[in-house]
N, C-alpha and C positions, 0 to 999 in steps of 0.2 A: 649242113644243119646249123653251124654256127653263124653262118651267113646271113639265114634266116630268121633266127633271135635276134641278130644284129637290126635287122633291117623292120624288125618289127618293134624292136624299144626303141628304133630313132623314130618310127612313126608315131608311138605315142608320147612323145616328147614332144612332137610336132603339133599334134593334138593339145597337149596338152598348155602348152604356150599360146594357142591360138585362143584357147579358150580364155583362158586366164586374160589375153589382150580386149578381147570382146568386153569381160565383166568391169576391168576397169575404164573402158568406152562406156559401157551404161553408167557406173555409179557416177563417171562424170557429169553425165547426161543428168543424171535425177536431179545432182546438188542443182544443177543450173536449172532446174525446171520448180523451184519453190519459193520463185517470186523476186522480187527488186531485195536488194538487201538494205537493209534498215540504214539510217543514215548514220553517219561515226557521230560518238558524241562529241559536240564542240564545232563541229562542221557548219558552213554557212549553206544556205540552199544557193540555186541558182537562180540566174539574175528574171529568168520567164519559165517557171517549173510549168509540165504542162498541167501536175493536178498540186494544188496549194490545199497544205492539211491546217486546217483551222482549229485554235484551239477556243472551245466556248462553254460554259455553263449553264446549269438547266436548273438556277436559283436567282436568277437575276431580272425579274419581267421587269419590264418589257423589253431590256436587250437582249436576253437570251434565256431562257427555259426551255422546258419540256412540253409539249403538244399532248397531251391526254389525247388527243383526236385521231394522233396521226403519228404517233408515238417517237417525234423527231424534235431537236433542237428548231425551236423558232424564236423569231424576235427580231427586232432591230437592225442587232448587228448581224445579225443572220443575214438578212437582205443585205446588208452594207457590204459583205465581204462576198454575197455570191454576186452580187452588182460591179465589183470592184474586178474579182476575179473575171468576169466576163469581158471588161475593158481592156484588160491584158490578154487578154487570148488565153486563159487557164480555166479550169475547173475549180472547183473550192469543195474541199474534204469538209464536213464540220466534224470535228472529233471530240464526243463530251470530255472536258477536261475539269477538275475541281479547281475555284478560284484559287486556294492557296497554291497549287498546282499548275497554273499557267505558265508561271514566269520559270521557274526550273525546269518545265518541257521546253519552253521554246531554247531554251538553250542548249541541253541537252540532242535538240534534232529531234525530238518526238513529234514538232508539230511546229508548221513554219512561220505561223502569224497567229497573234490575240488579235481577238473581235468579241468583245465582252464590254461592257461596262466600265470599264477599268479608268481611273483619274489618271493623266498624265503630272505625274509627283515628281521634286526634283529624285526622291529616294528613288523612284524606276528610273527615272533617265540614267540613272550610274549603271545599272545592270543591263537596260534593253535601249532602244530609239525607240521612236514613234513615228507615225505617217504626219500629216497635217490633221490638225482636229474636224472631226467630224458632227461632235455636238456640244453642246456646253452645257451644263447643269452643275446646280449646287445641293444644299441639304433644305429640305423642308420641313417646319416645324410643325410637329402632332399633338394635337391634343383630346380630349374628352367629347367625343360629341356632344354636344350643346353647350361648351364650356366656352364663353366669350370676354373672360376675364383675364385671357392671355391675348393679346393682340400683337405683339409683336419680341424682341431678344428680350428689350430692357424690362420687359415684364417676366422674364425668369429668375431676376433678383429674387433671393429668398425662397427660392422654389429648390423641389428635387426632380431634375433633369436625366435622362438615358440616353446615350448612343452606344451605336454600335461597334464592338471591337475592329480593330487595324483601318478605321476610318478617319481621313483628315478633321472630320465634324470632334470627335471624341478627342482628338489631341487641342483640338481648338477653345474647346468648352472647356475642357480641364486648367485653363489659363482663366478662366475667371473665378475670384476668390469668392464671389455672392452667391455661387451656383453651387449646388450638394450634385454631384455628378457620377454617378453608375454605367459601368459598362456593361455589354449585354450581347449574344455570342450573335441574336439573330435579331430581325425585326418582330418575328412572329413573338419571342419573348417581350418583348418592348409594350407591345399589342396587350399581353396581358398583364403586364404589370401595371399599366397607364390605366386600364379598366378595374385593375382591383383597388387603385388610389395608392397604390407605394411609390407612381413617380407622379407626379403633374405634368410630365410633356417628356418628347424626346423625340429625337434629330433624327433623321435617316434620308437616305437618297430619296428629292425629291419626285421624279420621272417614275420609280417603282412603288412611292407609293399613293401618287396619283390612279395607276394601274390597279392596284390592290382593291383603290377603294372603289373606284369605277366597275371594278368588278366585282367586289362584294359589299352591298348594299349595307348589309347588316354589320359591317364591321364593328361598328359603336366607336371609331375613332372618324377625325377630322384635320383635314390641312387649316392652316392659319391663314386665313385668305390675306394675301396681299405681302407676306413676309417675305423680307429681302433678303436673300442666300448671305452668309457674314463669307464663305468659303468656297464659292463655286470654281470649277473646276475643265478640262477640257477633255473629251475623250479623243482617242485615237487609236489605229491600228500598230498594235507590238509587232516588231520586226528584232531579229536579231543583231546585236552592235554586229558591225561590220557588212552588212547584207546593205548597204547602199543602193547597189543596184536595183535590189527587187523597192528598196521603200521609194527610189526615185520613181518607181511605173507606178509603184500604188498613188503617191501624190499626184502622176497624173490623172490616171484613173479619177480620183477626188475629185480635181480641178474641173474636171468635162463634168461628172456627174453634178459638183455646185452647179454649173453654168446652165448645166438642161435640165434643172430643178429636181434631177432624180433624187436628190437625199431629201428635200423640202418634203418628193412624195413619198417618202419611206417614213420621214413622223409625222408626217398627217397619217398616214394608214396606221398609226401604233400611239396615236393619240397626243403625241408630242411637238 
C-alpha cells in the first residue's frame, strides 16, 4: 500500500513539473511574439535598415502636412525621403512627429531621420548631422493685398514687422534698430494681424507661403514680388550624430536623384 502512495505522489510530481516546463515554454513564447523591440534610447540605427521611420509634420505645406484626402502625411519631403529610401533598398515609415519634437525623437531612437522643412542652423548641426541639401529657400516678405508701398527690407524702416517664433527670420530682424518687431507663435496669426492693420508686413517661410496663397485665393495677403531672402537657408535630411553610415547611402541616394533630375521633379510637382 505504501508502495503505491509512493508511486503515485512521484507521478504527480512528474506531472506536475512537466506542466510547469510547458507554461514557462509559452510565456517565453508570447514575450517574443509582440513585435521588434523598440530601439535603446541613444542608440544609432543601422547603416541599411530595411524600414526607415521618418519623422515628419503635418503643419508644414508644402513639405509636409496632412492630406484631408487621404488622411496621410504628404508633401515634399514626403516624396524626398520615400524616393531616397527606395535608392537604398529600404522602405520609409513616415511617422507624424511635432516640429518641436523632431529633433529629441531622432535621438532618442524614436524615429531615424527628419524630412521636414527644417534649416540646416549651425544650433542643429551641434545636436544632429545632415545629409547634403536638398533644397534652398529663405523667408518671404508678406504684406496687404494691394499694398505696393512696401517693395522691398529697406522699406520696413519705421514700419511694425511679425515673424514667427524659433525662426532664423525673427532673430534676424530683431537686429535691426528701425524695425518695431513682434513675434508670433504661427503664420495663420501673422495672417490676421497683418489684415487687422497691427503689423504692416511679416516674414515667414517663403515656399509655404507661396502654397497658402496658391491655395487660397482669398487670403487677402501677398508676397513682395521680387524680394531677396536677407536669410535663406538649406534643407536637408536629419540623421543622427554618429549614424555615418546610413547618412553616407542617403547622400548617395541625393547624388543619383540630382543627376536623373528626380528632386527637380519632386518641386515642380509641389510648385517649387
Amino acid at each position: 500500500m505504501k508502495k503505491a502512495k509512493s508511486f503515485v505522489f512521484m507521478l504527480l510530481l512528474g506531472v506536475f513539473a512537466l506542466l510547469s516546463a510547458c507554461s514557462s515554454t509559452s510565456s517565453a513564447g508570447q514575450a517574443g511574439e509582440t513585435g521588434p523591440k523598440p530601439q535603446a534610447e541613444g542608440s544609432q540605427p543601422s547603416a541599411a535598415p530595411e524600414t526607415i521611420v521618418v519623422g515628419a509634420t503635418t503643419t508644414g505645406a508644402p513639405f509636409t502636412f496632412l492630406n484631408t484626402k487621404t488622411n496621410e502625411i504628404d508633401g515634399v519631403m514626403v516624396d524626398m525621403a520615400n524616393k531616397i529610401a527606395e535608392h537604398i533598398g529600404a522602405k520609409a515609415e513616415i511617422k507624424q512627429t511635432k516640429f518641436s519634437a523632431l529633433i529629441p525623437s531622432l535621438q532618442s531612437g524614436k524615429i531615424n531621420i527628419i524630412s521636414a522643412g527644417m534649416l540646416m542652423t549651425a544650433e542643429k548641426k551641434e545636436v544632429i548631422d545632415f545629409s547634403e541639401p536638398v533644397y534652398q529657400y529663405g523667408e518671404g516678405l508678406v504684406v496687404a493685398a494691394g499694398n505696393e508701398s512696401i517693395k522691398s527690407f529697406d522699406d520696413l524702416k519705421g514700419k511694425k514687422v511679425g515673424a514667427q517664433e524659433g525662426t532664423v527670420f525673427l532673430k534676424g530682424v530683431q537686429q535691426e534698430k528701425d524695425i518695431t518687431v513682434t513675434s508670433y507663435k504661427s503664420i495663420a496669426d501673422m495672417i490676421v494681424e497683418l489684415k487687422n492693420g497691427r503689423i504692416d508686413a511679416f516674414l515667414a517661410d517663403q515656399p509655404v507661403m507661396v502654397h497658402m496663397i496658391r491655395e487660397n485665393k482669398d487670403l487677402g495677403v501677398q508676397l513682395v514680388d521680387g524680394y531677396q531672402a536677407k536669410w535663406p537657408g538649406d534643407v536637408g535630411i536629419g540623421v543622427p550624430k554618429g549614424a555615418d553610415e546610413l547618412r553616407e547611402k542617403i547622400n548617395k541616394a541625393i547624388e543619383t536623384m540630382k543627376s536623373q533630375g528626380e528632386i527637380d521633379s519632386i518641386l515642380k510637382k509641389w510648385g517649387l
